[in-house]
C-alpha positions as MATLAB code, in Angstrom:
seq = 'XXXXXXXXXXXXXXXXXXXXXXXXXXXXXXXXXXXXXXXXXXXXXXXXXXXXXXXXXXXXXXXXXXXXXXXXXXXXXXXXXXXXXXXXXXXXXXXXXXXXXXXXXXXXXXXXXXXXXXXXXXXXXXXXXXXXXXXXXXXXXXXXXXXXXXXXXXXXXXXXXXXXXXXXXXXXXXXXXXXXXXXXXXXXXX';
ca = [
     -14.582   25.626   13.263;
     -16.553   23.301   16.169;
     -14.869   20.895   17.971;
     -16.405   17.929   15.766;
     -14.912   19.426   12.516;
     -11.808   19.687   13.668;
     -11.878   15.972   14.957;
     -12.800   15.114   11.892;
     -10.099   16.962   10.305;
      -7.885   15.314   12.268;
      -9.063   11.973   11.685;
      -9.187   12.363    8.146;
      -5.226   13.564    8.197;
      -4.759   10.155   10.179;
      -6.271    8.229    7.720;
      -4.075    9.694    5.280;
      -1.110    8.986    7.030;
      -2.089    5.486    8.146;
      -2.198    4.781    4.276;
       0.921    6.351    3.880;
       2.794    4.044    6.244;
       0.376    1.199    5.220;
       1.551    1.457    1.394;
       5.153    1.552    2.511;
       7.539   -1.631    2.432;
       7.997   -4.108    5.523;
      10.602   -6.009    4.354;
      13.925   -4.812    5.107;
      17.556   -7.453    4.648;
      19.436   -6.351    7.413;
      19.854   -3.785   10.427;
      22.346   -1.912    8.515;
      21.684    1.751    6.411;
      23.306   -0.470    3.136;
      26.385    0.636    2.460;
      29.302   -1.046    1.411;
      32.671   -0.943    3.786;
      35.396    0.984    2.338;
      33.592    2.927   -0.373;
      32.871    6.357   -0.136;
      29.536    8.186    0.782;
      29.220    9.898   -2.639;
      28.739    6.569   -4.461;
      25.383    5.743   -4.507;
      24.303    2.293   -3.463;
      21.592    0.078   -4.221;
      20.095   -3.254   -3.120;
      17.309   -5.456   -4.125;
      15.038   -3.269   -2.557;
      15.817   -0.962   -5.074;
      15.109   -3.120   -8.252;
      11.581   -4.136   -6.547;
      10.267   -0.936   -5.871;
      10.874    0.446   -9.525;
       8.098    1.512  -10.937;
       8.379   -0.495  -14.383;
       9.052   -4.054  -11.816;
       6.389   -3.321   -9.573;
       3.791   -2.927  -12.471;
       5.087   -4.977  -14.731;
       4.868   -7.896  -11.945;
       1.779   -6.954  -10.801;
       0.374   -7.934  -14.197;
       1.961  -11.289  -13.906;
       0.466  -11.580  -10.588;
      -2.708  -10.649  -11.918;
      -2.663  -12.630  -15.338;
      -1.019  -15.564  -13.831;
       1.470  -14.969  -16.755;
       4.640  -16.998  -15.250;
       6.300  -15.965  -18.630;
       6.468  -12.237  -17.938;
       6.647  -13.136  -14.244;
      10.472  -15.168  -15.473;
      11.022  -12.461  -17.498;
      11.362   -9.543  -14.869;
      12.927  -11.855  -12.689;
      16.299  -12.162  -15.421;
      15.835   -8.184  -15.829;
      15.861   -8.054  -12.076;
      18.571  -10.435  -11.429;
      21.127   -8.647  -14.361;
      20.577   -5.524  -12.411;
      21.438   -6.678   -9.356;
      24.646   -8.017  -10.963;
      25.441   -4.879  -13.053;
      24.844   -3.160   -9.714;
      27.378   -5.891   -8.052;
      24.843   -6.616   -5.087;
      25.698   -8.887   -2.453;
      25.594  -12.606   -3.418;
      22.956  -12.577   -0.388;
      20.572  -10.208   -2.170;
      21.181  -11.699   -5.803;
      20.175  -14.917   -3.998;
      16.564  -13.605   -2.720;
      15.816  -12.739   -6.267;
      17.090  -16.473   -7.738;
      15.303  -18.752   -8.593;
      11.679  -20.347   -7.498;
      12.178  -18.681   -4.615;
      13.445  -15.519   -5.830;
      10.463  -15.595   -8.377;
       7.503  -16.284   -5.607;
       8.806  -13.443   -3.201;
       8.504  -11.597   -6.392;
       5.183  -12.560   -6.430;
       4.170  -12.218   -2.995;
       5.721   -8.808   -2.725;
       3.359   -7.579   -6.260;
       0.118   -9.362   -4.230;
       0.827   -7.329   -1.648;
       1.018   -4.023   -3.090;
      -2.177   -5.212   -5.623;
      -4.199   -5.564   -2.131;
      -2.506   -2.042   -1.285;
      -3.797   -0.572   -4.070;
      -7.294   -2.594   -4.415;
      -7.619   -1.237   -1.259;
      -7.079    2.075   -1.708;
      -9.905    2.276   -4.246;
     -12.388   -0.279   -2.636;
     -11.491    2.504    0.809;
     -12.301    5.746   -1.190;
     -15.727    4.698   -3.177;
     -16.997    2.665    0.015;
     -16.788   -0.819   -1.328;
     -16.279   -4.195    0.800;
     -12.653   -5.411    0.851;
     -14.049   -9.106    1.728;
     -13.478  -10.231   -2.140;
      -9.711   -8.433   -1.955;
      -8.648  -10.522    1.076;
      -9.868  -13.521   -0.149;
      -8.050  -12.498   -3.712;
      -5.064  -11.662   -1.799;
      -3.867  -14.059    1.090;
      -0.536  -12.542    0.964;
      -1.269   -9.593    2.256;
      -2.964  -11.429    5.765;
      -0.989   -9.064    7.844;
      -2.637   -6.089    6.465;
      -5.782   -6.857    7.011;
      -6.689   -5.877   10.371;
      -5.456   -2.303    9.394;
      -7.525   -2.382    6.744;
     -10.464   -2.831    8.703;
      -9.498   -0.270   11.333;
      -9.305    2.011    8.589;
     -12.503    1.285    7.309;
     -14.025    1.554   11.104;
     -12.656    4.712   11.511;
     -13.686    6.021    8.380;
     -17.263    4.822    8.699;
     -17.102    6.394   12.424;
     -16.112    9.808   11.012;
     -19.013    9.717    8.092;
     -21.169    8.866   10.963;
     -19.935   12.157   12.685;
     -20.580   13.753    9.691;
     -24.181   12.431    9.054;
     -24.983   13.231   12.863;
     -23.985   16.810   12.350;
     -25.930   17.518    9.392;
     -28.766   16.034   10.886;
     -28.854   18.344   13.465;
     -31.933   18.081   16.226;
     -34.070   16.504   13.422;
     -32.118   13.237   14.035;
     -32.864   11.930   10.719;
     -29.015   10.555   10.425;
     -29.910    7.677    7.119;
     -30.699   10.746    5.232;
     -27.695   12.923    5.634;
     -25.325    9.932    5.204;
     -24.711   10.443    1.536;
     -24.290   13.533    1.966;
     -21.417   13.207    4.631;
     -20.000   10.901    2.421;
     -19.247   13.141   -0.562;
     -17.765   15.940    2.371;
     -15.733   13.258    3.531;
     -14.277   12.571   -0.034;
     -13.960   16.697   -0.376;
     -12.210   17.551    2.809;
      -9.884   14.288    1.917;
      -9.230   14.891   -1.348;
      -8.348   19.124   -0.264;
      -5.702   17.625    2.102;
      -4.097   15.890   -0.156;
];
């Protein structure tokens, strides 16, 4: 393999880390690891943390994010909230899922991982993310990554196009082409 392949390689396995770590959460309570004083290892414990990044929550309040349907949104807030009870959470963590509060971090957290996701597909077919951060405010913080990892991902196409255009030079016609290797060498490391 030449030199520029395997930078390319290696960029590519960046980029897939860098969405990794990008699609993980940010938000943490405290400084501790979240266990309880005077219980024993073996017993598994939970926190709110744990009732947000379910599966069934996260989509189910993504769609009330998305449909503006406060009614569902309400609704997985009193799941959430007897879970965290049945779970006996800390009044602390019951609290951050309580009320109007409790229901637009709810909120903020599912517009978040919508522009994580939107993002994810607008990054893999090639599209402009403009729309998604105008769509998705809460997710400001993000954004400069996001266009990092579009940079670097147009650089390495670039690369790409540049290398099948060989001496002719003719980069514009080669950069479909390095395109669709780009999806095929990401989508063989993953």
């Amino acid at each position: 393999m030449s030199n520029k392949t395997l930078l390319v390689v290696a960029l590519i396995i960046g980029v897939i880390a860098a969405l990794f770590v990008f699609n993980q959460p940010s938000y943490e309570l405290s400084g501790t690891d979240g266990s309880i004083q005077g219980q024993p290892d073996s017993i598994p414990q939970y926190s709110y943390t744990d009732i947000l990044n379910n599966d069934e929550f996260k989509l189910g309040m993504q769609q009330a994010v998305e449909n503006n349907d406060v009614e569902l949104a309400k609704e997985l807030q009193q799941k959430a909230l007897e879970i965290a009870h049945a779970a006996n959470l800390p009044e602390s963590e019951i609290n951050l899922l309580s009320g109007e509060n409790g229901l637009r971090f709810m909120g903020f957290l599912a517009s978040r991982q919508l522009f994580v996701e939107k993002f994810q597909q607008h990054y893999l077919s090639f599209k402009d993310i403009e729309q998604l951060k105008l769509d998705y405010p809460e997710a400001y913080d993000l954004f400069e990554r996001s266009d990092k990892l579009i940079e670097l991902r147009d650089d390495q196409i670039q690369q790409l196009a540049e290398a099948l255009a060989g001496e002719s030079g003719d980069v514009d016609l080669h950069i479909h082409e390095a395109k669709e290797q780009w999806k095929t060498r990401l989508n063989s490391i993953e």
